[in-house]
C-alpha positions as CSV (number, residue, x, y, z in Angstrom):
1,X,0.0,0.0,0.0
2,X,1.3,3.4,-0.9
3,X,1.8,4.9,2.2
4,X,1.1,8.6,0.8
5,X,-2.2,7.4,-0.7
6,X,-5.9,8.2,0.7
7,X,-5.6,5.3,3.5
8,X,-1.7,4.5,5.1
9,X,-1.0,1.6,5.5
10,X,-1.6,-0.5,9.1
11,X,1.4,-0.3,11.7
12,X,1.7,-3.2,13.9
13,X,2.6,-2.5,17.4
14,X,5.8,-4.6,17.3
15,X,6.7,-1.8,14.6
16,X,5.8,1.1,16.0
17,X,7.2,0.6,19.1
18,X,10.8,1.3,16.8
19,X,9.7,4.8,16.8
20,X,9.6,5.1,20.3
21,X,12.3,7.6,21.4
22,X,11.8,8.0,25.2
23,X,9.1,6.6,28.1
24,X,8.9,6.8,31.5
25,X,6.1,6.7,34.6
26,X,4.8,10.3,32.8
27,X,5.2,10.7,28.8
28,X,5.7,8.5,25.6
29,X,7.8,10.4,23.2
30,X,7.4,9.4,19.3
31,X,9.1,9.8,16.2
32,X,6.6,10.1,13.8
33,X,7.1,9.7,9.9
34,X,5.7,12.0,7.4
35,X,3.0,9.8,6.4
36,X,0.8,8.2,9.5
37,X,-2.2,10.1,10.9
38,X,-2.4,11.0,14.8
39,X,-6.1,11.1,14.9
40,X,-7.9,7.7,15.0
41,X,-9.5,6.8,11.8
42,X,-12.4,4.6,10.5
43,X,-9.8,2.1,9.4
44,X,-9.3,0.8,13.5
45,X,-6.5,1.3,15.7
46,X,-3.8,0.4,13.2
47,X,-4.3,2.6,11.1
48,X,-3.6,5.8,13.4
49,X,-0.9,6.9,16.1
50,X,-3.4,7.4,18.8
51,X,-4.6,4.2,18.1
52,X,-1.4,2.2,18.3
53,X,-0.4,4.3,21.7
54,X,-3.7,2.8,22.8
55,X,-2.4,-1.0,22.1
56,X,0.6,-0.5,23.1
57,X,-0.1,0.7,26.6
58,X,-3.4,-1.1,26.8
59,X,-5.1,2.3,27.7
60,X,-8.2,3.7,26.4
61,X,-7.9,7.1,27.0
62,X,-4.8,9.1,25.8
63,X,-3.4,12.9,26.3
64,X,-2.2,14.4,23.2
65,X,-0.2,16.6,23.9
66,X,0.9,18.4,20.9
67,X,-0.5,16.8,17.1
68,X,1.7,17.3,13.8
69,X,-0.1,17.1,10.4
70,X,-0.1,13.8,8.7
71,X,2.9,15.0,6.6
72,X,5.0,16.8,8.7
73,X,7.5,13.9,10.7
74,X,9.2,14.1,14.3
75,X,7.9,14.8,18.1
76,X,4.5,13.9,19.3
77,X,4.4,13.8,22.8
78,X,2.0,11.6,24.8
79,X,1.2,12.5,28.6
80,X,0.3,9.2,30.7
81,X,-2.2,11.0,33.3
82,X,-4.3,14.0,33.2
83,X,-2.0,16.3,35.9
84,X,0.9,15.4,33.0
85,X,-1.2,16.4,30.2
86,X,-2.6,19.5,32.5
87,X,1.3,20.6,32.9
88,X,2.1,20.3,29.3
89,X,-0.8,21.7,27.8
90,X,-0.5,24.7,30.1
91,X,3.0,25.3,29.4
92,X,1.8,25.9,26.0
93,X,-1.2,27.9,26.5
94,X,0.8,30.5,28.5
95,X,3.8,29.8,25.8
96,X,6.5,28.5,28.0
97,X,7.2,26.3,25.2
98,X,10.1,26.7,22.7
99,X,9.9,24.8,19.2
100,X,12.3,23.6,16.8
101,X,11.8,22.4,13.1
102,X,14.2,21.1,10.3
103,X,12.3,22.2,6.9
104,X,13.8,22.2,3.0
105,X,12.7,25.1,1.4
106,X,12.4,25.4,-2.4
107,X,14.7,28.4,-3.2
108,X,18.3,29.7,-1.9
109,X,19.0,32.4,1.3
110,X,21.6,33.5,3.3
111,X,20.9,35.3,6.3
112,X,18.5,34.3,8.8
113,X,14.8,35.5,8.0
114,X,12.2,36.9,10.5
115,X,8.7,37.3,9.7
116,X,5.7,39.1,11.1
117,X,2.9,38.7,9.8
118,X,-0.9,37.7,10.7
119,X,-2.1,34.1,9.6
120,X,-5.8,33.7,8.9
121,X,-8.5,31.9,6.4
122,X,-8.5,33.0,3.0
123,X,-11.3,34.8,1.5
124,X,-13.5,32.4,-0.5
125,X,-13.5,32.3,-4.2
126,X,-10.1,33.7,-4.3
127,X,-8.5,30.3,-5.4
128,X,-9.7,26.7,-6.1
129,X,-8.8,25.1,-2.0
130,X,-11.1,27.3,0.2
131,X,-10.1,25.9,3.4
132,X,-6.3,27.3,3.0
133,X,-4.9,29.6,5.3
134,X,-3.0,32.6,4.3
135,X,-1.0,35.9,5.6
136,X,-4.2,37.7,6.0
137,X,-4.7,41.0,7.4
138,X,-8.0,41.5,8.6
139,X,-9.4,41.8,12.4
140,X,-10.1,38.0,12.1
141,X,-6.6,36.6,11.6
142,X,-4.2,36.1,14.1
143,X,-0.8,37.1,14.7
144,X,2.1,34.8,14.1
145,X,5.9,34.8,13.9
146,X,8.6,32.9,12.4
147,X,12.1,32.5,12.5
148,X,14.1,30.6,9.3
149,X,17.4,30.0,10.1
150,X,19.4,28.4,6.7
151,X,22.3,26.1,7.4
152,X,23.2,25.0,3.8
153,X,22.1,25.5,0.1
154,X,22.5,23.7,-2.8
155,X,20.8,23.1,-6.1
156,X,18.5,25.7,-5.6
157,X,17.1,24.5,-2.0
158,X,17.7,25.6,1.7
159,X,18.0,23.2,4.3
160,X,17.3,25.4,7.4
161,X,16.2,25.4,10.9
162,X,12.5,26.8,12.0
163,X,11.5,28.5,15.3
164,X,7.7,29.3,15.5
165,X,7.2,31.7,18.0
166,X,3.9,31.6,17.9
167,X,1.6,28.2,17.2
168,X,-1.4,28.8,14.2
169,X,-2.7,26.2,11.8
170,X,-0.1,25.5,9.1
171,X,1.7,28.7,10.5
172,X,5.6,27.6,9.0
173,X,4.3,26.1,5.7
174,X,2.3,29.4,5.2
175,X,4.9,31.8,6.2
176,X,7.6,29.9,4.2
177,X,5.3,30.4,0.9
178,X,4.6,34.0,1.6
179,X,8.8,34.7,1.6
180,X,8.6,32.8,-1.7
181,X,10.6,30.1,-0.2
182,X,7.4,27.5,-0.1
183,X,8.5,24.0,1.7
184,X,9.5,21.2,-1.0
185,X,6.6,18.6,-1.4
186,X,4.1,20.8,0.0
187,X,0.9,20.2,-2.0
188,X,-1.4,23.1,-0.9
189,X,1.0,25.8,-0.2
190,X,3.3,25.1,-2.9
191,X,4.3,26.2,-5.8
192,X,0.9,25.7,-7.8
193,X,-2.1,24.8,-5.1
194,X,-3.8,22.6,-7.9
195,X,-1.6,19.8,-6.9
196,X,-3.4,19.5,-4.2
197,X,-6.6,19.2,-6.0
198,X,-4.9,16.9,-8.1
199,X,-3.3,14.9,-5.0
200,X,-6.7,14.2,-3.5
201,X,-8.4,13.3,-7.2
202,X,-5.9,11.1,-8.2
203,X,-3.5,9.9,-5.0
204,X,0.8,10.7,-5.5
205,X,0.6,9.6,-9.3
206,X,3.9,9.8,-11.5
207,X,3.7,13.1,-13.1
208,X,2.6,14.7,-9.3
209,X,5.4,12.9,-7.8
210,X,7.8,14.6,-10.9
211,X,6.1,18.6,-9.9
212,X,6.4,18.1,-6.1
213,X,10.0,16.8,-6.5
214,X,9.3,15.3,-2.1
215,X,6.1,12.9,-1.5
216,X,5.5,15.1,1.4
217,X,5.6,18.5,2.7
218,X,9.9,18.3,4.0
219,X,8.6,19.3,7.5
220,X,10.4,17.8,10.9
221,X,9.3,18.7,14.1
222,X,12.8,18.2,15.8
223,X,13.1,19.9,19.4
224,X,10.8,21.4,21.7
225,X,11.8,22.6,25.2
226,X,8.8,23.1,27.8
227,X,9.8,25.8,30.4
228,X,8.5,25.0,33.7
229,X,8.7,26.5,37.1
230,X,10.6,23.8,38.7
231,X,12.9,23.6,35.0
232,X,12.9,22.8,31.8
233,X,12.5,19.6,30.2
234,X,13.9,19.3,26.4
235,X,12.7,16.8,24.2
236,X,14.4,15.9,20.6
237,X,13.8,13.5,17.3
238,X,16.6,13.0,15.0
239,X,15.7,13.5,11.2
240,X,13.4,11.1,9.3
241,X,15.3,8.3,6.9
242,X,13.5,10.1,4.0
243,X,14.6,13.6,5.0
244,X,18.0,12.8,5.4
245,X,18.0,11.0,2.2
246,X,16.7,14.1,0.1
247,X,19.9,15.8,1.7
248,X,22.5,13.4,0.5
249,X,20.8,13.2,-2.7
250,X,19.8,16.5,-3.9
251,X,21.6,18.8,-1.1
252,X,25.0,17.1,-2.0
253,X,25.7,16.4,1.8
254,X,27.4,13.3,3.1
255,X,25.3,11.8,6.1
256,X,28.8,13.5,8.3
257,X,27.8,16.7,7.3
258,X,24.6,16.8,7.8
259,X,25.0,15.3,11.3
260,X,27.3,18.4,11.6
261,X,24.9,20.6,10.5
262,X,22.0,19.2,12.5
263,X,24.2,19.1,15.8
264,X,25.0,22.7,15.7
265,X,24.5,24.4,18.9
266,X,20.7,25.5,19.6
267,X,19.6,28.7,21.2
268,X,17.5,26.2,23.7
């Protein structure tokens, strides 16, 4: 089964428990790939990461604390017990949370980029996906921030890191577009959004696979650092095999230099 089609294919629990990255008495940490769902689906507990969390710990109710788009890989963070999930979720709500993402971006750039600018829901009738957010400056849209930090180029992309300051829907994949640096594989805010239409019509055919150059937006969640009153607690998830492959292969890096790159010291 393709695992970028409509449906991804069913995880096993003896497999998923290779994406475990830590677990104790309070939180399950996951790497997730770039194609599995966090949200149970009608296709049963396989088929979703909340699902297989389920199995695996033989709980029926979960805390999610954080969720990543089907696409985007890395951290998803699980809390064990409610006063866990209450400590998490409230670190983020008053923003005591610091985030960290590895993206490839479709054009070249030097210095680090900063951008302002307020995220919201595109008028409709202005283009052919209505549900698409957008830099949007109306009283409805909210304000966002986000911080690109490049640490190589080559062949016309930019591997780089990403700091969201701030947390809206699709806020890095919509910021990176508006620069005119879009994120490689991204099918809605890429470089032509009729991919998308074509994507959900027709699955990852041959000639989409060609346009989008990456079967999936080239989004990791990598780092996050939650700030608490007693300390912080850092959490990390190494780059995705597929990730790391589109940098030895069309970033001309050897897998030494991008460990280099991706070991580089972090402002958190």
């Amino acid at each position: 089964m393709d695992p970028y089609g409509e449906e991804a294919p069913l995880v096993e629990v003896d497999d998923f428990r290779r994406w475990i990255l830590f677990e104790d008495e309070d939180v399950l940490l996951i790497n997730k790939p770039g194609w599995f769902v966090c949200h149970p689906s009608k296709n049963g507990p396989h088929s979703s990461l909340v699902g297989l969390v389920r199995l695996y710990l033989n709980a029926e109710k979960l805390h999610l604390v954080a969720r990543l788009d089907r696409e985007t890989s890395g951290l998803i963070l699980f809390a064990k017990r409610p006063s866990i999930a209450r400590r998490y979720q409230m670190a983020i709500q008053d923003r005591r949370v610091d985030k960290a993402y590895i993206a490839i971006l479709q054009g070249t750039f030097e210095p680090s980029l900063k951008l302002q600018a307020p995220v919201g829901r595109r008028p409709a009738g202005s283009g052919p996906v209505h549900v698409k957010s957008c830099v949007h400056f109306d009283r409805k849209s909210l304000a966002a921030e986000t911080h690109f930090r490049p640490l190589h180029t080559a062949n016309d992309f930019t591997l780089c890191r990403v700091f969201p300051i701030t947390g809206r829907k699709h806020q890095i994949r919509v910021h990176a577009a508006h620069l005119g640096f879009p994120v490689v594989g991204d099918k809605i805010y890429g470089p032509d959004e009729r991919y998308y239409l074509e994507f959900i019509e027709q699955g990852l055919s041959e000639h989409l696979a060609r346009k989008l150059i990456f079967p999936r937006q080239a989004l990791h969640c990598n780092r996050y650092r939650f700030r608490f009153k007693d300390g912080s607690r850092i959490f990390t998830a190494p780059l995705q095999g597929d990730l790391q492959a589109f940098c030895i292969n069309k970033l001309a890096l050897s897998s030494a230099e991008l460990e280099a790159l991706l070991s580089e010291s972090m402002p958190f």
